[in-house]
N, CA, C and O atoms as a printed pandas DataFrame, in Angstrom:
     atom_number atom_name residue_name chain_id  residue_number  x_coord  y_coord  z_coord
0              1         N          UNK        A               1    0.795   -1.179    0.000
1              2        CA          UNK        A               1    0.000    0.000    0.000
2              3         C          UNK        A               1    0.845    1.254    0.000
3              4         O          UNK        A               1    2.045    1.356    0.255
4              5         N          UNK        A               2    0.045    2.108   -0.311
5              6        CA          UNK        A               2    1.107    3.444    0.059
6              7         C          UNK        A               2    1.740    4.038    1.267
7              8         O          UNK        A               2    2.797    4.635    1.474
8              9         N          UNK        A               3    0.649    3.638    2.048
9             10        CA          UNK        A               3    1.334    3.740    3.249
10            11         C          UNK        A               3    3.014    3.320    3.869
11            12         O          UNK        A               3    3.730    3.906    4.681
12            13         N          UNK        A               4    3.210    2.108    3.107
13            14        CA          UNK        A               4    4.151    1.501    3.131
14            15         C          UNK        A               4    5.819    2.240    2.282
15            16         O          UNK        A               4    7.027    2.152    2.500
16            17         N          UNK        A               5    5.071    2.825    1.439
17            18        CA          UNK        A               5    6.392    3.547    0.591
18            19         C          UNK        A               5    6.722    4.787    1.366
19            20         O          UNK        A               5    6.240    5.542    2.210
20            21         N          UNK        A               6    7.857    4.591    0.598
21            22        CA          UNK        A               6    8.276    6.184    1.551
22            23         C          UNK        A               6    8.276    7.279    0.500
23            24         O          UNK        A               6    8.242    6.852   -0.654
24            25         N          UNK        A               7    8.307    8.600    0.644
25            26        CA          UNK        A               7    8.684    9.580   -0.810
26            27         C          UNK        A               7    9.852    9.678   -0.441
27            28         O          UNK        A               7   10.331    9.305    0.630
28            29         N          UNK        A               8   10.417   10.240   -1.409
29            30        CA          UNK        A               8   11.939   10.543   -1.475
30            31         C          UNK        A               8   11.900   11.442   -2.574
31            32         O          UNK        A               8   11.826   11.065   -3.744
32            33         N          UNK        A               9   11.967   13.042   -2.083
33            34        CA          UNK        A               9   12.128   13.792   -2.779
34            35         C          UNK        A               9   13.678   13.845   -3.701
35            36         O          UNK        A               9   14.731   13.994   -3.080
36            37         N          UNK        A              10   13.668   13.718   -5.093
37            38        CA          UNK        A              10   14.906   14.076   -5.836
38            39         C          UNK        A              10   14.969   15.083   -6.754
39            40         O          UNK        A              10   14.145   15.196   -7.661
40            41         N          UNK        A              11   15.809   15.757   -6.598
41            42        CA          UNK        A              11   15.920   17.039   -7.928
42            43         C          UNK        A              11   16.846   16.741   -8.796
43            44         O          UNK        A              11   17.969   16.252   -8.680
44            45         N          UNK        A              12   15.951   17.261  -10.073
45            46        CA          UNK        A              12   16.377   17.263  -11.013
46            47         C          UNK        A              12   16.825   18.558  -12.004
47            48         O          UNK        A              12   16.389   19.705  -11.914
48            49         N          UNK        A              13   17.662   18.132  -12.822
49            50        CA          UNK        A              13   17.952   19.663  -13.550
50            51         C          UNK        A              13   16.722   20.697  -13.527
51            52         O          UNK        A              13   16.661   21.917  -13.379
52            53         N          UNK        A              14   15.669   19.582  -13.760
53            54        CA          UNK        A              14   14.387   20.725  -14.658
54            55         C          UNK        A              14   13.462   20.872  -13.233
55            56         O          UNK        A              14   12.296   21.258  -13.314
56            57         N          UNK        A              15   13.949   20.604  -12.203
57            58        CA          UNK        A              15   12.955   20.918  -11.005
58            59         C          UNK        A              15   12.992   20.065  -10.455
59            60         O          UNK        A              15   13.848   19.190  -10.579
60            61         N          UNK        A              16   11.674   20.065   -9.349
61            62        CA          UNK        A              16   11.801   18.837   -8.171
62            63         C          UNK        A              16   10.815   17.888   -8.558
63            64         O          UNK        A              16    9.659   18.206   -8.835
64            65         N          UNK        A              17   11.326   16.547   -8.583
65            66        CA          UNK        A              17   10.214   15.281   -8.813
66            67         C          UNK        A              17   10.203   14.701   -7.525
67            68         O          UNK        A              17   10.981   14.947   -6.603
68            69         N          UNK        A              18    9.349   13.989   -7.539
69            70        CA          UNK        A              18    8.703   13.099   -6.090
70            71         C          UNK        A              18    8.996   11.392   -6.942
71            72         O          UNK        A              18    8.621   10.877   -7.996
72            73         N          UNK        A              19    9.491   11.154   -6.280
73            74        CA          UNK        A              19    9.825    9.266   -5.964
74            75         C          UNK        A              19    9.629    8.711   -5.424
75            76         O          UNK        A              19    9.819    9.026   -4.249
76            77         N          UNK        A              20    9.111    7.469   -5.688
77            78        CA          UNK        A              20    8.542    6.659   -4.599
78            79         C          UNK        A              20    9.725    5.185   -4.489
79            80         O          UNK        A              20   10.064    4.384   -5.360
80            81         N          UNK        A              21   10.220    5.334   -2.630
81            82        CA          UNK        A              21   10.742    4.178   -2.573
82            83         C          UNK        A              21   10.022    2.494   -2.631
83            84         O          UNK        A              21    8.992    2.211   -2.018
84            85         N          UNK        A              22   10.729    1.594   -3.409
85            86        CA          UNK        A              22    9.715    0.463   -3.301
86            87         C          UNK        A              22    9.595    0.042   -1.479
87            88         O          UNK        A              22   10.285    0.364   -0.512
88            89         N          UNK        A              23    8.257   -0.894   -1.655
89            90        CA          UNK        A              23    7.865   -1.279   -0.053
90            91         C          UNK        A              23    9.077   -2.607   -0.214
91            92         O          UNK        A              23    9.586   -3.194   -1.168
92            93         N          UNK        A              24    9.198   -2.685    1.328
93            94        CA          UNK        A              24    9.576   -3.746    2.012
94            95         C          UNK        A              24    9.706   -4.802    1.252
95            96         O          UNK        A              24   10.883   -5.150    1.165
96            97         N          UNK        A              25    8.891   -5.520    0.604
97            98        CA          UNK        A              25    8.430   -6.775    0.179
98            99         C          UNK        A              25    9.612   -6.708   -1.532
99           100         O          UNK        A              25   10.561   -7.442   -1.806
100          101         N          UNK        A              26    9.155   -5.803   -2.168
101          102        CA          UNK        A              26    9.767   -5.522   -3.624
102          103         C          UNK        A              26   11.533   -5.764   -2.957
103          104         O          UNK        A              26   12.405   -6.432   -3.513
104          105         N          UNK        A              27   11.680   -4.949   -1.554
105          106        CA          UNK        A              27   13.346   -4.493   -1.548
106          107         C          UNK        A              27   13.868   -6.276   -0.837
107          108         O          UNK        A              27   15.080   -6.484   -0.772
108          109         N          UNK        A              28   13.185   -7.073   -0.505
109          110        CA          UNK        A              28   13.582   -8.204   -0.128
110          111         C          UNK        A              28   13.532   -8.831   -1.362
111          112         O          UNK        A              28   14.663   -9.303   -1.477
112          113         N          UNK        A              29   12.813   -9.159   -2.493
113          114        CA          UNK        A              29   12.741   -9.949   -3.180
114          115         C          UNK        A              29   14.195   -9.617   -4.423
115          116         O          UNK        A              29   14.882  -10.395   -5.085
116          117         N          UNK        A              30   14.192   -7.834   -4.275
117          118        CA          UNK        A              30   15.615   -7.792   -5.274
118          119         C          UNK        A              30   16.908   -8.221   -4.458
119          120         O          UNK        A              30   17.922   -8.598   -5.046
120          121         N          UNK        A              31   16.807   -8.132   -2.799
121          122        CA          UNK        A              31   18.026   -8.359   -1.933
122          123         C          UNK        A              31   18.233   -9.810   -2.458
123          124         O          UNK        A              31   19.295  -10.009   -3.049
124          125         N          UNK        A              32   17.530  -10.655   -2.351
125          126        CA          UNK        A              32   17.171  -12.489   -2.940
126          127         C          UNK        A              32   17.789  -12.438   -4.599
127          128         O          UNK        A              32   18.690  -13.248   -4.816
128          129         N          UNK        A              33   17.469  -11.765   -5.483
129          130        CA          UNK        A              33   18.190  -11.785   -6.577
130          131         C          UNK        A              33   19.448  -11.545   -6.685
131          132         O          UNK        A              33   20.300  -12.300   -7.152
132          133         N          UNK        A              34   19.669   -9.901   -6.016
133          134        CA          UNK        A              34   21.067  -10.005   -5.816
134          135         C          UNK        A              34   22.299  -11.075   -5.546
135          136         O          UNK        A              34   23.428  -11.231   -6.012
136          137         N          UNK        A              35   21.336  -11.847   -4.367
137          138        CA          UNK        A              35   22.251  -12.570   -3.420
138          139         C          UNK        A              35   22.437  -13.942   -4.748
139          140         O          UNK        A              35   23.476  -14.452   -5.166
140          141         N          UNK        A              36   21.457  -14.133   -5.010
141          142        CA          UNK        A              36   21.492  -15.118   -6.427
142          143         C          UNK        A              36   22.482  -14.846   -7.727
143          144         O          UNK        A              36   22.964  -15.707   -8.463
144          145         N          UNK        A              37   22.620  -13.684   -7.790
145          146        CA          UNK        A              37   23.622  -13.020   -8.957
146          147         C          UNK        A              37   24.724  -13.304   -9.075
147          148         O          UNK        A              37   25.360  -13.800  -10.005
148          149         N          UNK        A              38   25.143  -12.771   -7.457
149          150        CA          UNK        A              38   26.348  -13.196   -6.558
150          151         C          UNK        A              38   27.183  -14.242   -6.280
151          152         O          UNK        A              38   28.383  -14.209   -6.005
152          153         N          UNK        A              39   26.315  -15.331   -6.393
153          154        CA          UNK        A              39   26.014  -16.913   -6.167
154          155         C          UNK        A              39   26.496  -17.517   -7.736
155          156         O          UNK        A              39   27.129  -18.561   -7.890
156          157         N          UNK        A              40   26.265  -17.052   -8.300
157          158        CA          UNK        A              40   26.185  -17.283   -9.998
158          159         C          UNK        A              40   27.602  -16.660  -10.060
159          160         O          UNK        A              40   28.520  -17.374  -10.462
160          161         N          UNK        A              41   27.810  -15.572   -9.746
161          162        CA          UNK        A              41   29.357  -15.074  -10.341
162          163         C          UNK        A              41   30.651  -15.308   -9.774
163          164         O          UNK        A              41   31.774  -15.012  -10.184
164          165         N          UNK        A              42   30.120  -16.111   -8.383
165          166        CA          UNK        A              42   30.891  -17.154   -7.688
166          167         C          UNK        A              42   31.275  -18.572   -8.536
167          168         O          UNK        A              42   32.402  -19.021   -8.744
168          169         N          UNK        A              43   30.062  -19.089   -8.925
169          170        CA          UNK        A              43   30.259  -20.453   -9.215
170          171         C          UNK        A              43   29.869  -21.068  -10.392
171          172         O          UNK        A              43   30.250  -22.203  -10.679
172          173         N          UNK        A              44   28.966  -20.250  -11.262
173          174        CA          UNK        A              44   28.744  -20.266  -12.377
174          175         C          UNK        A              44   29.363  -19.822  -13.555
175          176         O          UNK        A              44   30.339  -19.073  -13.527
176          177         N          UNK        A              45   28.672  -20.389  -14.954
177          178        CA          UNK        A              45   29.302  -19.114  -15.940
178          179         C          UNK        A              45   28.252  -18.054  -16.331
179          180         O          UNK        A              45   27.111  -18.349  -15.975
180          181         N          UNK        A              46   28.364  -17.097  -16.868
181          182        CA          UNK        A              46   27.945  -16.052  -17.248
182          183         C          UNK        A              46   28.481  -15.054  -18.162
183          184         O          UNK        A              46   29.690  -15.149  -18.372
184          185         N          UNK        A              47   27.626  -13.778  -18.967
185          186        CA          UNK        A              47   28.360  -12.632  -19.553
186          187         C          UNK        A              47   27.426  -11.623  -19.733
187          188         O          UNK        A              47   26.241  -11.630  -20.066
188          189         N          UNK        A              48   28.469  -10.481  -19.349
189          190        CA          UNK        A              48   27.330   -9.263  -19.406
190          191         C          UNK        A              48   27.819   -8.696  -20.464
191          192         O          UNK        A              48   28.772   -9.055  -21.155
192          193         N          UNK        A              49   26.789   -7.340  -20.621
193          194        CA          UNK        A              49   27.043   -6.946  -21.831
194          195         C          UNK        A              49   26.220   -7.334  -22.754
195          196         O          UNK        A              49   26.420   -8.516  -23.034
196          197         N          UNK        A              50   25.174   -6.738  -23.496
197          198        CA          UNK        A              50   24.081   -6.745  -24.709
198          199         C          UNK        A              50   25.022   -7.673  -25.927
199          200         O          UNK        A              50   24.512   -8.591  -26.568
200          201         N          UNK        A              51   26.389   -7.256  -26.080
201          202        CA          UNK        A              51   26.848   -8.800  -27.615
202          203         C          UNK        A              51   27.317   -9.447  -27.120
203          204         O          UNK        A              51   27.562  -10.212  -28.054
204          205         N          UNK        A              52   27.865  -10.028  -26.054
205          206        CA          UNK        A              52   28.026  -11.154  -25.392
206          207         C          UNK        A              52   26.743  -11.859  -25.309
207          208         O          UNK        A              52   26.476  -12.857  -25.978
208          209         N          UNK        A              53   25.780  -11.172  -24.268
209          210        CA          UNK        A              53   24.255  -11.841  -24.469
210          211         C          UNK        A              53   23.728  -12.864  -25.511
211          212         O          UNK        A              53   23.336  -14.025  -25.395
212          213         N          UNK        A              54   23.915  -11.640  -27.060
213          214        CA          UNK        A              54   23.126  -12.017  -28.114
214          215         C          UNK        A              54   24.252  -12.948  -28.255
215          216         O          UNK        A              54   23.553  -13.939  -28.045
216          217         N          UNK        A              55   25.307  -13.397  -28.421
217          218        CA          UNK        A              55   26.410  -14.162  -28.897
218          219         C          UNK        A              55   25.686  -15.420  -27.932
219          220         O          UNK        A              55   25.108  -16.249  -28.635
220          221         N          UNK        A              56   25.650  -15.578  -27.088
221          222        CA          UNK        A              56   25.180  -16.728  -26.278
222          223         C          UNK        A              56   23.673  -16.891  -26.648
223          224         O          UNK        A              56   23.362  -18.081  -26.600
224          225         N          UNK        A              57   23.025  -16.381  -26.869
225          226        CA          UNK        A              57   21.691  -16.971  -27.599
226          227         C          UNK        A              57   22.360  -17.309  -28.942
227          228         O          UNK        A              57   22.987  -18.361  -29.061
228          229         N          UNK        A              58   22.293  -16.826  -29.499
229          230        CA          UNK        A              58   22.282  -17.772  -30.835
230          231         C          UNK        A              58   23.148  -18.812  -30.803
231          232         O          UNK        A              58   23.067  -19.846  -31.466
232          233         N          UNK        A              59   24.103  -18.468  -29.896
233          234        CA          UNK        A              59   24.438  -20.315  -29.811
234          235         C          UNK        A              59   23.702  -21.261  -28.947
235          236         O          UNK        A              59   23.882  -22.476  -29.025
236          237         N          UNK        A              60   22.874  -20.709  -28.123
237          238        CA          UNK        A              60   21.847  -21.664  -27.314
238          239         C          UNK        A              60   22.305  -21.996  -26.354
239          240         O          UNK        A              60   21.839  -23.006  -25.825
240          241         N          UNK        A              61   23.489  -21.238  -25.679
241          242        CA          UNK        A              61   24.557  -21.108  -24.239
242          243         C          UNK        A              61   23.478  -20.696  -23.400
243          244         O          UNK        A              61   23.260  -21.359  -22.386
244          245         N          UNK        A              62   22.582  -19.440  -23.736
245          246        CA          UNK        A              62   22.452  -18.971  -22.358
246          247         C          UNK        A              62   20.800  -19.197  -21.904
247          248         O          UNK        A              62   19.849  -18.900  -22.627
248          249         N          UNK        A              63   20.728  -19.637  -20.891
249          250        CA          UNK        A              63   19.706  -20.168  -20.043
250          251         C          UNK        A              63   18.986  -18.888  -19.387
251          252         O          UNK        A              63   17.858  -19.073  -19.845
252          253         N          UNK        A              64   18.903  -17.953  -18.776
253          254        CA          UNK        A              64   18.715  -17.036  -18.242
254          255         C          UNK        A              64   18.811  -15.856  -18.966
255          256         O          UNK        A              64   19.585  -15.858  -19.923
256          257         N          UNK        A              65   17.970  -14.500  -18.622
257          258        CA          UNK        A              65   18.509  -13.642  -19.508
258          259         C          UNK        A              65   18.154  -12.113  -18.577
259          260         O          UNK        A              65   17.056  -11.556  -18.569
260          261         N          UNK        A              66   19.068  -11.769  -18.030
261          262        CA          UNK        A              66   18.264  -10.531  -16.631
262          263         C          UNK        A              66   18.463   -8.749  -17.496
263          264         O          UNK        A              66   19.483   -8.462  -18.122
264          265         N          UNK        A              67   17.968   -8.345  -17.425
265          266        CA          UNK        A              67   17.473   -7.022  -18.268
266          267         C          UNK        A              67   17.102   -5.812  -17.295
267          268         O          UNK        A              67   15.959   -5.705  -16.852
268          269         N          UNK        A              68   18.042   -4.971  -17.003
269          270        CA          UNK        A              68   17.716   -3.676  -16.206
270          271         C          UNK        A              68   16.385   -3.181  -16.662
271          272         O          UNK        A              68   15.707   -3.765  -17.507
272          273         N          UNK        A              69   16.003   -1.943  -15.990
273          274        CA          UNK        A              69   14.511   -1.525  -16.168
274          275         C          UNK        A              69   14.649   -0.720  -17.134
275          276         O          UNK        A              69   13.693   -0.511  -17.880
276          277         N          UNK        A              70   15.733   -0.165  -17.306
277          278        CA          UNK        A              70   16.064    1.051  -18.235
278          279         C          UNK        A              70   16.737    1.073  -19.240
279          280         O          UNK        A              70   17.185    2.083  -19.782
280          281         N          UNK        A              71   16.930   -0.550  -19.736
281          282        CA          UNK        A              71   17.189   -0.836  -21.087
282          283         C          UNK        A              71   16.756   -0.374  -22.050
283          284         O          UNK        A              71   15.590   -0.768  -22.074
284          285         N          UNK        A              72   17.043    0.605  -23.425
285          286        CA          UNK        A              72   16.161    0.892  -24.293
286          287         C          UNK        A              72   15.157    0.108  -24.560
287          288         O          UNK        A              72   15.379   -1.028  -24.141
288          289         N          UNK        A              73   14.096    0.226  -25.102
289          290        CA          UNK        A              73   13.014   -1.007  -25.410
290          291         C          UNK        A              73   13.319   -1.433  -26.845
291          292         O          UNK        A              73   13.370   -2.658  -26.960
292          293         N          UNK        A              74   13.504   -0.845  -27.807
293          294        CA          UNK        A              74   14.137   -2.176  -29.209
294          295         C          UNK        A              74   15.087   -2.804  -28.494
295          296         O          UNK        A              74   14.845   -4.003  -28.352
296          297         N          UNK        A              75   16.186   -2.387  -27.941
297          298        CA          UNK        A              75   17.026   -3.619  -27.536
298          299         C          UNK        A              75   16.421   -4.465  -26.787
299          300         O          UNK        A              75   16.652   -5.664  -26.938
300          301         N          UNK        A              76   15.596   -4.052  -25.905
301          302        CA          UNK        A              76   14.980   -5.008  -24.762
302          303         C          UNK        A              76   13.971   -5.545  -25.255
303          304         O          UNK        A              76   13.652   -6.322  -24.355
304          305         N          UNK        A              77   13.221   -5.678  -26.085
305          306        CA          UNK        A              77   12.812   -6.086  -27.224
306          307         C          UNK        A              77   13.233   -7.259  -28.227
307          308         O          UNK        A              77   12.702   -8.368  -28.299
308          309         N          UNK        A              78   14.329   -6.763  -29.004
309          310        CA          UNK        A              78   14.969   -7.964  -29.762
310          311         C          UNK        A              78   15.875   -9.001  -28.710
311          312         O          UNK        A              78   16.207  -10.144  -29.023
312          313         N          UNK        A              79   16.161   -8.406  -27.532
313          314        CA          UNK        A              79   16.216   -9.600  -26.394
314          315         C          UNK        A              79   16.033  -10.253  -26.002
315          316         O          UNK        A              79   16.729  -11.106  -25.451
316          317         N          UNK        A              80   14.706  -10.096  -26.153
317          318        CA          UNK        A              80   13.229  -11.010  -25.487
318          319         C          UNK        A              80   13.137  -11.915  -27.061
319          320         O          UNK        A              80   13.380  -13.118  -27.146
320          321         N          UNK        A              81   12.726  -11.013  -28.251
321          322        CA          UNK        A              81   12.660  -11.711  -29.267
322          323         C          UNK        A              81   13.676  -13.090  -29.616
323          324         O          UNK        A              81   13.322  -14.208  -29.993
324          325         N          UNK        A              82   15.133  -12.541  -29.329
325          326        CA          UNK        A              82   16.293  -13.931  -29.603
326          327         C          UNK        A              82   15.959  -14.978  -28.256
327          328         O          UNK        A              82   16.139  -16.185  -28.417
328          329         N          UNK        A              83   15.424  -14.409  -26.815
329          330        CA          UNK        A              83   15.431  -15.603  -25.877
330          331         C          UNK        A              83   14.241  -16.350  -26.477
331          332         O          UNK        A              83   14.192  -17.580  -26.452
332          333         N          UNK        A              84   13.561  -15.812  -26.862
333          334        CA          UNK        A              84   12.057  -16.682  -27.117
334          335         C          UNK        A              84   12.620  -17.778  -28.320
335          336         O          UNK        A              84   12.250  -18.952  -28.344
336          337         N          UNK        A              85   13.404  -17.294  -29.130
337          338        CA          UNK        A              85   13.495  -18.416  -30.262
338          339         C          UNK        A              85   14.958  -19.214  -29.022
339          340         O          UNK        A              85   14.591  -20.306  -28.586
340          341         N          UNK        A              86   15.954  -18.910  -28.667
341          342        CA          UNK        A              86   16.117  -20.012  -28.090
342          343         C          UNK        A              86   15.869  -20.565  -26.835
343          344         O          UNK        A              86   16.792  -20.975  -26.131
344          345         N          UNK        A              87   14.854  -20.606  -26.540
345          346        CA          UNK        A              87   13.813  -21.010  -25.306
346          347         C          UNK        A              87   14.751  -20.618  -23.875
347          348         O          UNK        A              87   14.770  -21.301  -22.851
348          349         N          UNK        A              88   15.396  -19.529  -24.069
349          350        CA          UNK        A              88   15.549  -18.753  -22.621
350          351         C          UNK        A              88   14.886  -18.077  -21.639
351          352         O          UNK        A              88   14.311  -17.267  -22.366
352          353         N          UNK        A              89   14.591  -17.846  -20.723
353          354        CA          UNK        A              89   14.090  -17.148  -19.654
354          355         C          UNK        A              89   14.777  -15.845  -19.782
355          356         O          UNK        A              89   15.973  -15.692  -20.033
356          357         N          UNK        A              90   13.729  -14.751  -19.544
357          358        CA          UNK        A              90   13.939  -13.454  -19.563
358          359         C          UNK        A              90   13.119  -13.052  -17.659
359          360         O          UNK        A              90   12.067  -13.281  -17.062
360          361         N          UNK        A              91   14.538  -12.307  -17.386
361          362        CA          UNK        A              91   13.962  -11.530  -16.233
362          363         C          UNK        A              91   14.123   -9.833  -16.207
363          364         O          UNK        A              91   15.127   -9.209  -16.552
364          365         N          UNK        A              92   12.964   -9.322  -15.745
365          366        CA          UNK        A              92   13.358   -7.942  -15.503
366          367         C          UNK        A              92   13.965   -7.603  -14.109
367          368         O          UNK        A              92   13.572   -7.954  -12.997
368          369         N          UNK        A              93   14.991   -6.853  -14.449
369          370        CA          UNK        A              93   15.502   -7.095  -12.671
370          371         C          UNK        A              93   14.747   -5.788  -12.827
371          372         O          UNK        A              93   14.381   -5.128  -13.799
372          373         N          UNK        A              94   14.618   -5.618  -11.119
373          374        CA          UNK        A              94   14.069   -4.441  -10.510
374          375         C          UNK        A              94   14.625   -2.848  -10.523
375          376         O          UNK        A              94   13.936   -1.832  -10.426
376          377         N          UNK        A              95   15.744   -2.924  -10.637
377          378        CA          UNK        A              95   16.365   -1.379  -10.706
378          379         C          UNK        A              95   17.248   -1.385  -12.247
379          380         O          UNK        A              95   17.140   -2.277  -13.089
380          381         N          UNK        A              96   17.879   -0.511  -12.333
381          382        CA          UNK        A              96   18.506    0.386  -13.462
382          383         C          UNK        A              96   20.153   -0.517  -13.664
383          384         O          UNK        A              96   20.627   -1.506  -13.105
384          385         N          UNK        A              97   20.621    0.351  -14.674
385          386        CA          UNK        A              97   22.105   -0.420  -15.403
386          387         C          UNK        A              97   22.648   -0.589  -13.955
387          388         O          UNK        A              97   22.798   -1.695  -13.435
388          389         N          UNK        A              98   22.953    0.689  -13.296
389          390        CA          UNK        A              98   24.222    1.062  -12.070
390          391         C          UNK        A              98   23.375    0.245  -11.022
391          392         O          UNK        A              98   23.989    0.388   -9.965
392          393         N          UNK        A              99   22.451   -0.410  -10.831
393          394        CA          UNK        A              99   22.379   -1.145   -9.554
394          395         C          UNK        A              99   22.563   -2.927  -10.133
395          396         O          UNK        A              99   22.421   -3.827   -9.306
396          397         N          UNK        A             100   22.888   -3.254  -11.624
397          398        CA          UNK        A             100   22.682   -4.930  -12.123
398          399         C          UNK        A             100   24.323   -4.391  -11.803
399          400         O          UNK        A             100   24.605   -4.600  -10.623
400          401         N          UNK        A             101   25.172   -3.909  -12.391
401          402        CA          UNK        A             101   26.608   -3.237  -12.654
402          403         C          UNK        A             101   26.639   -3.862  -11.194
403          404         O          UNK        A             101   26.969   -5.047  -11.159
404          405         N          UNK        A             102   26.337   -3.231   -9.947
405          406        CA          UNK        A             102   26.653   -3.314   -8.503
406          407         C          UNK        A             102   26.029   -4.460   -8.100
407          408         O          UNK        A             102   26.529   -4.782   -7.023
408          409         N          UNK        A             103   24.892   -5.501   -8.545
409          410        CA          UNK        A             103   24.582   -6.346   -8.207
410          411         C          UNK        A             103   25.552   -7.564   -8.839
411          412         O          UNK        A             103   25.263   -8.689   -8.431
412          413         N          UNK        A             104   26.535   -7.482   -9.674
413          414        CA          UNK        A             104   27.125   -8.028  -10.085
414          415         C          UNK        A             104   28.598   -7.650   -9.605
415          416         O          UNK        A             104   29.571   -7.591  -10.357
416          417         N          UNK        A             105   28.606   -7.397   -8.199
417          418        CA          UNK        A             105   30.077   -6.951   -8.566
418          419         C          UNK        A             105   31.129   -6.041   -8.905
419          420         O          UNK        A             105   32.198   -5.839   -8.328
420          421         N          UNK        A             106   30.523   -5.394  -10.204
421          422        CA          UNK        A             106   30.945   -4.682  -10.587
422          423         C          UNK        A             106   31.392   -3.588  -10.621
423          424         O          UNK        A             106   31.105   -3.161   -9.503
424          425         N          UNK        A             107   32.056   -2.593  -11.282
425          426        CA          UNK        A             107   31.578   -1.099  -10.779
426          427         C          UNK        A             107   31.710   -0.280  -12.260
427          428         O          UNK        A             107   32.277    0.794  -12.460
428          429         N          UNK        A             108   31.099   -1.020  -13.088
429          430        CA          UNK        A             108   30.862   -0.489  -14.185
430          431         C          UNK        A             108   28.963   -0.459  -14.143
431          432         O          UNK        A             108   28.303   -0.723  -13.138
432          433         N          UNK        A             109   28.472   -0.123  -15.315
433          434        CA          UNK        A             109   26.982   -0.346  -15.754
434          435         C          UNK        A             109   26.919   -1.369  -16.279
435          436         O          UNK        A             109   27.859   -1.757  -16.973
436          437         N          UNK        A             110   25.784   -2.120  -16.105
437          438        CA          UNK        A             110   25.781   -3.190  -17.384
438          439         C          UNK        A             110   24.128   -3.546  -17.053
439          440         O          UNK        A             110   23.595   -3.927  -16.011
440          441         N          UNK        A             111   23.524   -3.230  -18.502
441          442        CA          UNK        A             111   22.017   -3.444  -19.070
442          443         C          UNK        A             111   21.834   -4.569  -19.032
443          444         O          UNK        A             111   20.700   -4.807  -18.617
444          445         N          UNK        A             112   22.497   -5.589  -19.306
445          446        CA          UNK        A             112   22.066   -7.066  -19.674
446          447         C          UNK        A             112   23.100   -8.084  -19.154
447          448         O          UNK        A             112   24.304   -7.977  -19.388
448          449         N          UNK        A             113   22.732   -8.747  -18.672
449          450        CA          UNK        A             113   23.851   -9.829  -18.129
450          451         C          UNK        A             113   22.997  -11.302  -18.434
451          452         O          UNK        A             113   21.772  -11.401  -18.501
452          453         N          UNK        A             114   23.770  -12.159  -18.559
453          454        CA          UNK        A             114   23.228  -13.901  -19.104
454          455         C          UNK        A             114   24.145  -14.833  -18.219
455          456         O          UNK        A             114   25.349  -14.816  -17.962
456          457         N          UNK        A             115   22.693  -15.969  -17.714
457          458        CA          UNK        A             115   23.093  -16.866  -16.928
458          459         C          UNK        A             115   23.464  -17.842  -18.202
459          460         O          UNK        A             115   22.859  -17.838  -19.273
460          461         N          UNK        A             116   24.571  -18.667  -17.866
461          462        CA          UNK        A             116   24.748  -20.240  -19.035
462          463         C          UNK        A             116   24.778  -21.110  -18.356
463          464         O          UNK        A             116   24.517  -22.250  -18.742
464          465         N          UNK        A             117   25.213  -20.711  -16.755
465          466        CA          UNK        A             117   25.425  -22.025  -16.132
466          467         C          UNK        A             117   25.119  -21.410  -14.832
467          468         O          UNK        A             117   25.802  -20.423  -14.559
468          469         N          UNK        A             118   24.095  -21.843  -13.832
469          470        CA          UNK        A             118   23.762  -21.662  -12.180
470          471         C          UNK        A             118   24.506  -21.487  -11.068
471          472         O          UNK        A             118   24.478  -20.723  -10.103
472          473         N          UNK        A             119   25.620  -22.969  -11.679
473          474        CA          UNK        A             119   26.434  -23.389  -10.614
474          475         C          UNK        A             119   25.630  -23.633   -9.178
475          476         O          UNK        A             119   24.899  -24.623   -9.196
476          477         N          UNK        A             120   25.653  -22.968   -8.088
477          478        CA          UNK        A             120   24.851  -23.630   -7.257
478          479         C          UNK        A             120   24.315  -22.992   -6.842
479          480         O          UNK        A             120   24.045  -23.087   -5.645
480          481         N          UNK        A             121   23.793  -21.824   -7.736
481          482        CA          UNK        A             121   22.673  -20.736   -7.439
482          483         C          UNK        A             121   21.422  -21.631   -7.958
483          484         O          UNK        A             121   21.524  -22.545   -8.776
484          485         N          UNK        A             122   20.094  -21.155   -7.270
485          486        CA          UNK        A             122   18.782  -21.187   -8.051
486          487         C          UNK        A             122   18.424  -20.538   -8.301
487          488         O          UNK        A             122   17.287  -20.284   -7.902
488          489         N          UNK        A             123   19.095  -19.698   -9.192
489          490        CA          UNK        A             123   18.589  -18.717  -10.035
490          491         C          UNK        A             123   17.423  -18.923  -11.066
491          492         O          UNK        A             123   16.337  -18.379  -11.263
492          493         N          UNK        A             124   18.175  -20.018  -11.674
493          494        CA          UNK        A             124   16.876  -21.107  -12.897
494          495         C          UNK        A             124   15.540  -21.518  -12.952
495          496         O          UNK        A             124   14.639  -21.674  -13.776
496          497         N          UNK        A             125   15.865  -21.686  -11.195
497          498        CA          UNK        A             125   14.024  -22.186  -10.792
498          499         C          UNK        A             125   12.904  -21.051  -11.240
499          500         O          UNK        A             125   11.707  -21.251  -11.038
């Protein structure tokens, strides 16, 4: 409910917008992905990066397919389009490039990242 969110005023160049933090429930279920990501880049294989991605679909490598929120939509689009022909799973993760980038580790951005192998995450389920 709303009650549950918090605002979080942020400014922007062009003035002040109002934001809403997700509730409780949304911020546990991305903490659970994260921790799954994590799990995967421990012990699994994987590759981020939009032509790495598509390079692993069309060879039928990649099993998983996780997609920031703020992916352009043709790319996020013909993403979905190449997992569907090779019967991959598409997820939307919950936040933007700079939080998959940091959920991975990283400390770059990265729009698209692909599971090929779990390792001893359940990510797959």
């Amino acid at each position: 409910g709303v009650d549950r969110l918090l605002a979080l005023r942020v400014l922007l160049p062009g003035g002040t917008v109002v934001a809403r933090m997700p509730s409780k429930k949304s911020k546990k279920s991305q903490e659970s992905i994260n921790s799954r990501i994590q799990l995967v880049i421990k012990s699994g294989r994987y590759a981020m990066g939009y032509k790495q991605t598509l390079k692993a679909l069309r060879t039928g490598d990649a099993k998983l397919v996780i997609i920031s929120n703020n992916c352009p939509p043709l790319r996020r689009s013909e993403l979905e389009y190449y997992a569907m022909l090779s019967k991959s799973g598409v997820h939307q993760f919950a936040g933007d490039n700079n939080l998959l980038g940091t959920a991975c580790k990283k400390l770059y951005r990265c729009s698209v990242m692909t599971v090929m192998d779990a390792g001893d995450s359940d990510i797959l389920e």
